[in-house]
N, C-alpha and C positions, 0 to 999 in steps of 0.2 A: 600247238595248242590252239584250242578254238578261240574266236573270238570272246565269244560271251564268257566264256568261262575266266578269260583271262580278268575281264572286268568284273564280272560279278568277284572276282577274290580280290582287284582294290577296291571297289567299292565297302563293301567289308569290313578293309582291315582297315581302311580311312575313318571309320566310323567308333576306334578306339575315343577314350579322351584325353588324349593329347593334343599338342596344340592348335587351339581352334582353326589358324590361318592355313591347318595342313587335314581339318576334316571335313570330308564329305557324303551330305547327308542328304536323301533323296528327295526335293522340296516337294514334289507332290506327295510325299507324306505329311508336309506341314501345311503344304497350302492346298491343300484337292486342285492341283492343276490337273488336268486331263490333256494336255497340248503333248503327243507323243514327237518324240524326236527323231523318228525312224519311222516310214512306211511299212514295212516287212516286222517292226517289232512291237505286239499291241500290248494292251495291260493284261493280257490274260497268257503272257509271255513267264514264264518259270524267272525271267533273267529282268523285265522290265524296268525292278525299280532299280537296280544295279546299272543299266544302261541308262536308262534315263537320267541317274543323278548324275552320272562321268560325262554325257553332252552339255546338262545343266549347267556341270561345273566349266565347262569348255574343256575338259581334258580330249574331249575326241569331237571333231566337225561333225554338225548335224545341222539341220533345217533350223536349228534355233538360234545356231552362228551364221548361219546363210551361207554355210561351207558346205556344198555336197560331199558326203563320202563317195557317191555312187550314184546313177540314174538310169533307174528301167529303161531310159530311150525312148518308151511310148508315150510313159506320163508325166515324165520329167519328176516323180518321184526321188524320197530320198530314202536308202536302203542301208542296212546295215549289213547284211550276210552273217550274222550271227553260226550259222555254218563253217563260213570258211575259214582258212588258217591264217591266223596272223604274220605280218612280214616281220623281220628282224627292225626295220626303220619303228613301225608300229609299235612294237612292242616296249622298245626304248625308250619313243618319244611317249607313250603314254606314262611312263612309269616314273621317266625324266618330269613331265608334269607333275605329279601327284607329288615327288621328289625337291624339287628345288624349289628354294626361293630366286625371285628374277629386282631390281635392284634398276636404276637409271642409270643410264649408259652401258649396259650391260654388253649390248649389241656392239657398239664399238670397241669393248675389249676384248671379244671375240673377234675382231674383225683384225686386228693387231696381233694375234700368237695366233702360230702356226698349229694346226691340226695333225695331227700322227697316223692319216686314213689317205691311201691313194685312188681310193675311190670316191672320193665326197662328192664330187663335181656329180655322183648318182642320186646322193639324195636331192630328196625334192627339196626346193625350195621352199614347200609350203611348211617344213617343219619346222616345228617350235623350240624356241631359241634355249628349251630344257635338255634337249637332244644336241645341241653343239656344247653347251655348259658342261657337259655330263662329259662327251668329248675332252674336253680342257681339264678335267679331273685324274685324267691321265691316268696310275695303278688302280687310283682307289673307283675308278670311274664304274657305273653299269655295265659298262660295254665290256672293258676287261676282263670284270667278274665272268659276264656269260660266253664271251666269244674268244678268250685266252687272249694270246702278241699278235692274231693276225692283223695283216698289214692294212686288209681291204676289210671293209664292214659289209660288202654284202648287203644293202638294202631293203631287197629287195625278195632276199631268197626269205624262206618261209622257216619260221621257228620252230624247232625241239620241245617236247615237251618239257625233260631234262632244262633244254635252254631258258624257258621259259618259268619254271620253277626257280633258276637259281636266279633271273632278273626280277623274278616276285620278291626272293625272299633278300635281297639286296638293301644295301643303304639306310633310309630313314628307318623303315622296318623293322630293320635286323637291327639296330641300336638303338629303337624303343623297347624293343624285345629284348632283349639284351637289359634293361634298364627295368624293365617288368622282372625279368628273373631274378636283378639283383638286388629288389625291392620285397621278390618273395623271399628271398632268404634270408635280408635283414628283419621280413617279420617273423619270419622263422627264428630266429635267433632270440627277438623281442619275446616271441614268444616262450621259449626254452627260459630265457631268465627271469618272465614271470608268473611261471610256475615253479622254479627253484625259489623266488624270493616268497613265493608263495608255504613252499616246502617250506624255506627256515622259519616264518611266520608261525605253522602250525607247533617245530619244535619247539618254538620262543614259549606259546603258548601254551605247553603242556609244562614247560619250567617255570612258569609263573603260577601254573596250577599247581602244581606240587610246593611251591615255597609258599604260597598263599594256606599253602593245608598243615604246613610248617610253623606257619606263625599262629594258623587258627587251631594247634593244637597247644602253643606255649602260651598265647593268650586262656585258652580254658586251664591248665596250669594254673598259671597265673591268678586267675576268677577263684579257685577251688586255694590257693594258699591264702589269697584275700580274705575270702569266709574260714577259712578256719582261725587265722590270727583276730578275725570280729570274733568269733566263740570263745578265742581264749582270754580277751580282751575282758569280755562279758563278766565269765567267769571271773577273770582277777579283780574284776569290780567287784563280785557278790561277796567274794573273799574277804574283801576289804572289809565292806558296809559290815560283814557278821563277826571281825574280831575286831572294829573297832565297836562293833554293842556289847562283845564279851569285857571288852580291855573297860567299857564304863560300869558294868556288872561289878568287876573285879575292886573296880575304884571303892563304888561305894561297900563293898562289902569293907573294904582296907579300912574308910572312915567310921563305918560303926563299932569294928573291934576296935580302933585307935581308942573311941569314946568310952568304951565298955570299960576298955584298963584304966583310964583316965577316974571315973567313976568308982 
């Protein structure tokens, strides 16, 4: 796998939001620096802000750590070969950066267990203490992931695209991703129950309208027995008022025959 390519995809996938002390973000987009970090890589480079924010970060030597990757020989230039192919050490150790956290005295705990590689005495020197950590990680390590039991790490031999894919999608990554999916299917989930609660809400709703149309029909009921017992009410008053005028009619007719006999 090519160089650039390799960086432009952590550059990238650094740029999720997870945790700040593991993302990286091209500062010449926040700050308009224009200080390129590569002679051979300019801003008009497809891959620039991707390279440039991985030197930034120090995950790979550049002119702005005072680490040569490489030197034209004439101009003492500092190049990147964006072209060529990554080595196994490279690919590792970038990826072991982006990867670990690094901790005081770290270095001397490495320097105390033993390493599982009969060729270590190959890598450089100059590698970063994320590449022997990563080492010490032993099954769950980068190295195992991409390069199986073998005995010797090869340094130096030059990366698999295959190889290179499965050291991209390793480690941090792969159990943030991992944690992204199982966040989509808890809202998945969130989601499915609140549209169900939503569903029973709408049934609740049509039982409340129906007993509401229940009551608003015993209530009318109710209204129309009211006014008729007022009408009958009414009437047993009028009733009244006109037999008790008949009953004083009656009276005094009683008193004038009484008088008439009497006479």
């Amino acid at each position: 796998m090519k160089e650039s390519t390799t960086l432009s995809y952590l550059s990238k996938n650094n740029q999720r939001p997870w945790n700040p002390k593991h993302k990286i973000v091209p500062s010449i987009a926040l700050s308009g620096s224009e200080t390129a970090a590569f002679d051979d890589v300019g801003a008009d480079d497809q891959d620039f802000e991707s390279i440039q924010a991985l030197a930034e970060a120090g995950i790979i030597p550049s002119k702005l750590s005072n680490r040569n990757t490489a030197s034209d020989g004439s101009k003492g230039g500092t190049n990147f070969f964006p072209d060529r192919f990554i080595s196994r050490e490279e690919l590792i150790n970038w990826k072991a950066l982006a990867e670990y956290d690094f901790e005081p005295g770290v270095i001397e705990q490495i320097s105390r267990k033993k390493v599982d590689f009969m060729d270590l005495k190959d890598i450089s020197p100059d590698s970063s203490p994320g590449l022997f950590i990563d080492m010490l990680a032993g099954e769950k390590s980068i190295l195992r992931k991409v390069f199986g039991q073998s005995k010797r790490s090869q340094p130096n031999k030059p990366s698999s695209n295959a190889q290179a894919a499965v050291a991209l999608t390793s480690g941090r990554m792969r159990f943030l991703n991992e944690k992204l999916d199982e966040e989509r299917a808890r809202g998945s989930e969130v989601e499915e129950l609140y549209f169900l609660a939503v569903e029973e809400l709408e049934q609740e709703k049509i039982v409340q309208e129906k007993c509401a149309a229940r009551i608003l029909d015993a209530k009318s009921i109710l209204e129309a027995e009211i006014e008729a017992i007022k009408i009958l009410k009414s009437w047993v008053e009028d009733e009244a008022r006109k037999n008790q005028a008949r009953a004083k009619v009656l009276e005094e007719v009683g008193r004038r025959w009484k008088w008439n006999d009497e006479a």
